[in-house]
C-alpha positions as CSV (number, residue, x, y, z in Angstrom):
1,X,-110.9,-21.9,57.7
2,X,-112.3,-24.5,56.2
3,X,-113.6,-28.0,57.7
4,X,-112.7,-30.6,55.2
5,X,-114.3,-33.9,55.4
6,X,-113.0,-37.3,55.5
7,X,-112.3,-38.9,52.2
8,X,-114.8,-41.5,50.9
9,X,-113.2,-44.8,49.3
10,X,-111.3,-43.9,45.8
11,X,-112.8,-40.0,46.5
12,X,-110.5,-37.8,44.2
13,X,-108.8,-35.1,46.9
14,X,-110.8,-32.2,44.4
15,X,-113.8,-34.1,45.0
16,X,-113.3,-33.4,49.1
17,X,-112.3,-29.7,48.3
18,X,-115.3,-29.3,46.5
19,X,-117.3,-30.8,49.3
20,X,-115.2,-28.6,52.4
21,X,-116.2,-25.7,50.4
22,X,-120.1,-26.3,50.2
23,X,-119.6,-27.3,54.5
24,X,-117.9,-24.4,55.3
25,X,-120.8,-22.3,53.6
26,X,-118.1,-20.8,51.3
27,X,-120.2,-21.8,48.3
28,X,-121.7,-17.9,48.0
29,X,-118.1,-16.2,47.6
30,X,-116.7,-16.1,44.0
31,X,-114.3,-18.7,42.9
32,X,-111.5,-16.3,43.1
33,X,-112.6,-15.1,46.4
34,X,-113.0,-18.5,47.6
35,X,-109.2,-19.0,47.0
36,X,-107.9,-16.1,48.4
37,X,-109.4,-16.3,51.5
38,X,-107.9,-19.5,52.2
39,X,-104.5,-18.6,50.8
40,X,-104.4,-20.8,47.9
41,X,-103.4,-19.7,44.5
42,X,-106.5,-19.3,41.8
43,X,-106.4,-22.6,40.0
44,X,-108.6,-24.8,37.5
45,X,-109.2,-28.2,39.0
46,X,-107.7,-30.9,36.6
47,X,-108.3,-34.3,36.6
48,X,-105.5,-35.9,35.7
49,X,-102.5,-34.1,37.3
50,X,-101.4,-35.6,40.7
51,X,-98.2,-34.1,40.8
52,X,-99.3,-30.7,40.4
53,X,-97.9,-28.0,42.5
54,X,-102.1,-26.8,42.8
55,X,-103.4,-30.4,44.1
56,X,-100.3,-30.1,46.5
57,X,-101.2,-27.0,48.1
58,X,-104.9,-28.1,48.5
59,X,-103.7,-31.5,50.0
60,X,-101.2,-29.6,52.4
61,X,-104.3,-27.8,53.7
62,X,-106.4,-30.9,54.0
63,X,-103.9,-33.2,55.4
64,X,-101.4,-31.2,57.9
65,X,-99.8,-34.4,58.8
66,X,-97.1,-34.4,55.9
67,X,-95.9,-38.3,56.4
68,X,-100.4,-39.2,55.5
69,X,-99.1,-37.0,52.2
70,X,-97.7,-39.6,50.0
71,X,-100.7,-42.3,51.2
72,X,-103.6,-39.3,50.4
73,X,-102.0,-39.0,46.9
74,X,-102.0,-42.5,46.3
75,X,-105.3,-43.6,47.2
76,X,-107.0,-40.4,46.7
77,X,-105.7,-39.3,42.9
78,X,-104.9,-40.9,39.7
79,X,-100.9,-41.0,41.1
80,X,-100.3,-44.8,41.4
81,X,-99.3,-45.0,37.9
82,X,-96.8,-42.2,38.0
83,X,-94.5,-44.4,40.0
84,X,-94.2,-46.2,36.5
85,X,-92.1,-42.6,35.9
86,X,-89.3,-42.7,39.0
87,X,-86.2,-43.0,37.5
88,X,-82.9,-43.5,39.0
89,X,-82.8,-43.7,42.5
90,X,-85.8,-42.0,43.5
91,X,-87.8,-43.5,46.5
92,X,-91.8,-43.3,45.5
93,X,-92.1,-41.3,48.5
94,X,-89.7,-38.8,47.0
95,X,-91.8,-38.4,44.2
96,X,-94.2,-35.3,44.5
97,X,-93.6,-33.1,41.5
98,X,-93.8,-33.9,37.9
99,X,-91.5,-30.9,36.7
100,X,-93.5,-29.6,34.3
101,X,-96.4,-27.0,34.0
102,X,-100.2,-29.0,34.1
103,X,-100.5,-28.2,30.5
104,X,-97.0,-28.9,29.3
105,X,-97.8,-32.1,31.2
106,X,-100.9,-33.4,29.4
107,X,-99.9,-31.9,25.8
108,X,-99.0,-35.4,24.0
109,X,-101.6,-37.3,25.3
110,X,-104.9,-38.4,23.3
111,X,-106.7,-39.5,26.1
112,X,-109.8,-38.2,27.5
113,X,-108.6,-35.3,29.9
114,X,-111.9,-34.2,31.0
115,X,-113.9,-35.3,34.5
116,X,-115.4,-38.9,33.9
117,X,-117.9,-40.3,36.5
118,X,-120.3,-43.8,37.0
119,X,-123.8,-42.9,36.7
120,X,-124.7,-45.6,39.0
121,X,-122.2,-44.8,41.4
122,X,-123.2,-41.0,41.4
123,X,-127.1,-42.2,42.0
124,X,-125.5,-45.2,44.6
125,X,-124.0,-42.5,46.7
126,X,-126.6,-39.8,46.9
127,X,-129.0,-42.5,47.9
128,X,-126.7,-43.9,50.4
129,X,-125.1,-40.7,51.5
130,X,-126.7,-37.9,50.6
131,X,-123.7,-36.5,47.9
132,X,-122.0,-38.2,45.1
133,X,-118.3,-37.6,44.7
134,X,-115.7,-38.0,42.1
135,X,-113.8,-41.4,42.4
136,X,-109.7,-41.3,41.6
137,X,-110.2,-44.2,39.6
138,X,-112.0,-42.7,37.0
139,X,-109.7,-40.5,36.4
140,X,-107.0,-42.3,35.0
141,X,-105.7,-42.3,31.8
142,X,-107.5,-44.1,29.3
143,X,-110.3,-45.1,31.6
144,X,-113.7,-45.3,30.4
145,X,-115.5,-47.8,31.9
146,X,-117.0,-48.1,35.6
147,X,-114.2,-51.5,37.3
148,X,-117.2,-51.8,40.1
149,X,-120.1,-51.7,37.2
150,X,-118.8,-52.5,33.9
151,X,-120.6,-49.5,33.3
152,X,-119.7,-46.2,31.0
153,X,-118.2,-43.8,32.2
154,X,-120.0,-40.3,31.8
155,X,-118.3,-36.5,30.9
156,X,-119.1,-34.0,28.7
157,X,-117.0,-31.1,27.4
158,X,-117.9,-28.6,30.4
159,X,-116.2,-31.1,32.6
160,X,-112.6,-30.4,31.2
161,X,-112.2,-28.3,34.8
162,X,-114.5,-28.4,37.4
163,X,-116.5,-25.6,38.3
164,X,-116.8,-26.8,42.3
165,X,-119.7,-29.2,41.0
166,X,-120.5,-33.2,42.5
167,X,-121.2,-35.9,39.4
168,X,-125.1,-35.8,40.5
169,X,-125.2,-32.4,39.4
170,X,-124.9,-34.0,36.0
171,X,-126.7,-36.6,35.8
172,X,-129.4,-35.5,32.9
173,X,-126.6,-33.7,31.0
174,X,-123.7,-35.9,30.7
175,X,-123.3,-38.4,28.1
176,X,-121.7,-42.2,28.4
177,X,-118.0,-42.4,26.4
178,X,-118.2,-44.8,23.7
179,X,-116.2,-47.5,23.2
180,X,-114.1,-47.4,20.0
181,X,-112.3,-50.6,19.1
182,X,-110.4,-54.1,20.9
183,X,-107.7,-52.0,22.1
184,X,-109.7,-50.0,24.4
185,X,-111.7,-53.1,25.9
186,X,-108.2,-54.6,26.7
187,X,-107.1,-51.3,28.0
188,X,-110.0,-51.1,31.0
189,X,-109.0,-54.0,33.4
190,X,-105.6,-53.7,32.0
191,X,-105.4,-49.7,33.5
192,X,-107.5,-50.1,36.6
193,X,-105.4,-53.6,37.4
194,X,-101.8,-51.9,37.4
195,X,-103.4,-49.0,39.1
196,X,-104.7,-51.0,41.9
197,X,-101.4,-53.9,42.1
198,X,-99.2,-50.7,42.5
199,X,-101.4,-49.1,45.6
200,X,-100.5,-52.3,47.2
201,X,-97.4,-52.9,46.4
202,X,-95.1,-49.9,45.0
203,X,-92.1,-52.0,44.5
204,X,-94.3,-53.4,41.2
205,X,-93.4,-50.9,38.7
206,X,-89.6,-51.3,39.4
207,X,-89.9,-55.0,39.0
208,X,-92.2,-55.2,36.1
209,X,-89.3,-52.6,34.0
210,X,-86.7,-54.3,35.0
211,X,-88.8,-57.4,33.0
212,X,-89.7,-55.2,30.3
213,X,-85.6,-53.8,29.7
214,X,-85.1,-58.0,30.0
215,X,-87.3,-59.0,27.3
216,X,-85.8,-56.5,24.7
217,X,-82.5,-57.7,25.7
218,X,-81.3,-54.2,27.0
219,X,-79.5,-55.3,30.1
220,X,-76.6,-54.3,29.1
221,X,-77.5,-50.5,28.7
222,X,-78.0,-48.4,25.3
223,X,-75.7,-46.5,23.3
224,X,-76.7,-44.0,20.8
225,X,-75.5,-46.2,18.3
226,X,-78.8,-49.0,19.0
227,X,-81.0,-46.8,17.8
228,X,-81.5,-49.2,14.6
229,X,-82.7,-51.7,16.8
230,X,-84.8,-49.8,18.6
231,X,-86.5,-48.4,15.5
232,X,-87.3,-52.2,14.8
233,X,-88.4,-53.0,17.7
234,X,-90.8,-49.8,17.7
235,X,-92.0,-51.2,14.0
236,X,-92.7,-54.5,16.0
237,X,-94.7,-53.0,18.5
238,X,-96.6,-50.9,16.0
239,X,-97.6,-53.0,14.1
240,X,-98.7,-55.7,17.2
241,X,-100.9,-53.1,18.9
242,X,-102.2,-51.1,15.5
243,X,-102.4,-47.6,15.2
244,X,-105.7,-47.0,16.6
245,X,-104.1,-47.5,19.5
246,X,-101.2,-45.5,19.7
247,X,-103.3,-42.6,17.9
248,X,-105.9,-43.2,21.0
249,X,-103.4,-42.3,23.3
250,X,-100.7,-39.9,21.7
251,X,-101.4,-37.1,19.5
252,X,-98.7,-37.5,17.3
253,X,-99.7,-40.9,15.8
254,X,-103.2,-39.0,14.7
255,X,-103.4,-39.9,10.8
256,X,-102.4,-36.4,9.8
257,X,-99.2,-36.6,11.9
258,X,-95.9,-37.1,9.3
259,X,-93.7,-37.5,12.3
260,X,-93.9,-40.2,15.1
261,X,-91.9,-40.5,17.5
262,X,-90.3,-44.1,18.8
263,X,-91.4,-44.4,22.3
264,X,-89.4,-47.0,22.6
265,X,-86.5,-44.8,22.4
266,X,-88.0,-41.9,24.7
267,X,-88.1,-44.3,27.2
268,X,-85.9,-46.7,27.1
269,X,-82.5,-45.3,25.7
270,X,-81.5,-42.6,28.3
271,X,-81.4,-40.0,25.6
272,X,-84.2,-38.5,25.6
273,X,-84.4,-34.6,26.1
274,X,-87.7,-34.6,28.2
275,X,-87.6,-31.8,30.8
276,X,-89.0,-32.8,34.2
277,X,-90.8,-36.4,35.1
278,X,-91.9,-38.5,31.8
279,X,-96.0,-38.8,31.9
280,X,-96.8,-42.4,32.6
281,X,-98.8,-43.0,29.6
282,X,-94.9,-44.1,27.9
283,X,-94.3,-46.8,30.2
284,X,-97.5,-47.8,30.4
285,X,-98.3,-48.5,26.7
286,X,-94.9,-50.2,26.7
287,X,-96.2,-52.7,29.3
288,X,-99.6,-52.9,27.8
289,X,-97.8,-54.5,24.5
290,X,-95.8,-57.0,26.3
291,X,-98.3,-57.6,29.2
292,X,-98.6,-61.7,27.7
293,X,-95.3,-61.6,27.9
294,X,-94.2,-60.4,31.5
295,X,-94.6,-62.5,34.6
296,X,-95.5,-59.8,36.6
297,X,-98.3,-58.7,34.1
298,X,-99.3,-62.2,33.7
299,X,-100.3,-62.9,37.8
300,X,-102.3,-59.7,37.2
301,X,-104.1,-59.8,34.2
């Protein structure tokens, strides 16, 4: 069995895996040894994926207490901005799977998949404690800058899965992410803020949608037959937060791309034909245009 350790502030839950395996001296066995003798299914350790049915099993195993579950995924993995995704009725608490395979998952996204991590933090820790470890917060999407440093965030293309390493291990080979236009600037407190509001208070992304479905003057519910208005709208929003933007975070609004699709209308309208949970990265660019415009943005940011 192995001993897992308590979590460190903003540790990711892999980071703590990683770390139970090097205490339990399991760090000699070969990875796919190293999973089947403590009955977890072979996996590559993602970043980005809170809801995956992999991170689940490992959490189960590290937390036996299932009512600490939902807090552990919370605190301890990118998850706070899934709750932007609960639809209908669903309690936050009832939220622990996204639906889709990790791949399907991640396939429209743009941004930066791969493990990210704060030099000075990784050289803070191993000072202070003898191990760095990877923080959650890094991890989400869009994030490239340090919130305790206003440092860059490191990675390099190894670091797309894991390979039951710590960020000090890469210290001389990773390089910083660059910065590449206004958008992303505005994107760092704006990402790490929302992430940290809705850790505090999960009733936020309920309220701040219910704003947003306000402000376009959709209280009154969609039909298919809005669809012109909703193209407009999505022409508004385009051309308010440019298409570097939207190209930074979706692959289909890369210049070569003929057809977009109005996120707007995948979101918003009810008629979409997403299987399983939509990623959070639709909601969240939504709010990210109108964040001047929505109270609930506005005492945050």
């Amino acid at each position: 069995m192995m001993r897992f350790p308590a979590l460190y502030p903003d540790e990711h839950v892999y980071s703590a895996f990683i770390r139970a395996r090097c205490l339990s001296g399991q760090m000699h066995l070969s990875t796919h040894r190293f999973f089947e003798l403590n009955n977890l299914k072979y996996h590559w350790l993602r970043s980005q994926v809170p809801l995956c049915a992999n991170l689940a099993s490992v959490m189960e195993m590290m937390v036996p207490d299932s009512t600490e579950l939902f807090g552990v995924r919370l605190m301890h993995t990118p998850f706070a901005p899934w709750l932007m995704s609960a639809e209908g009725g669903t309690l936050p608490k009832e939220l622990t799977h996204a639906g889709t395979r990790s791949n399907v998952e991640e396939t429209p996204l743009n941004v930066d998949k791969r493990w990210k991590f704060c030099v000075s933090c990784a050289q803070e820790e191993k000072r202070k404690l003898g191990v760095s470890y990877w923080h959650s917060s890094h991890q989400l999407p869009g994030a490239r800058v340090c919130s305790t440093h206003q440092m860059p965030l490191h990675s390099l293309d190894e670091l797309r899965y894991l390979d039951f390493t710590l960020p000090h291990h890469w210290l001389d080979k990773a390089l910083p992410l660059a910065m590449v236009g206004d958008w992303q600037r505005a994107w760092q407190p704006f990402i790490y803020t929302v992430s940290d509001r809705i850790k505090v208070d999960i009733d936020w992304p309920k309220r701040v949608k219910s704003e947003v479905i306000k402000y376009l003057n959709l209280e009154m519910g969609v039909k298919r037959s809005d669809r012109p208005k909703f193209d407009t709208l999505f022409e508004t929003m385009t051309q308010e937060l440019e298409q570097d933007c939207l190209a930074g975070l979706f692959t289909a609004f890369a210049p070569h791309r003929q057809r977009r699709p109005n996120l707007l209308w995948l979101t918003l309208s009810g008629y979409s034909l997403a299987k399983g949970l939509r990623h959070p990265l639709y909601w969240l660019v939504i709010i990210f245009w109108l964040r001047n415009e929505l109270p609930e943005c506005r005492k945050l940011i």
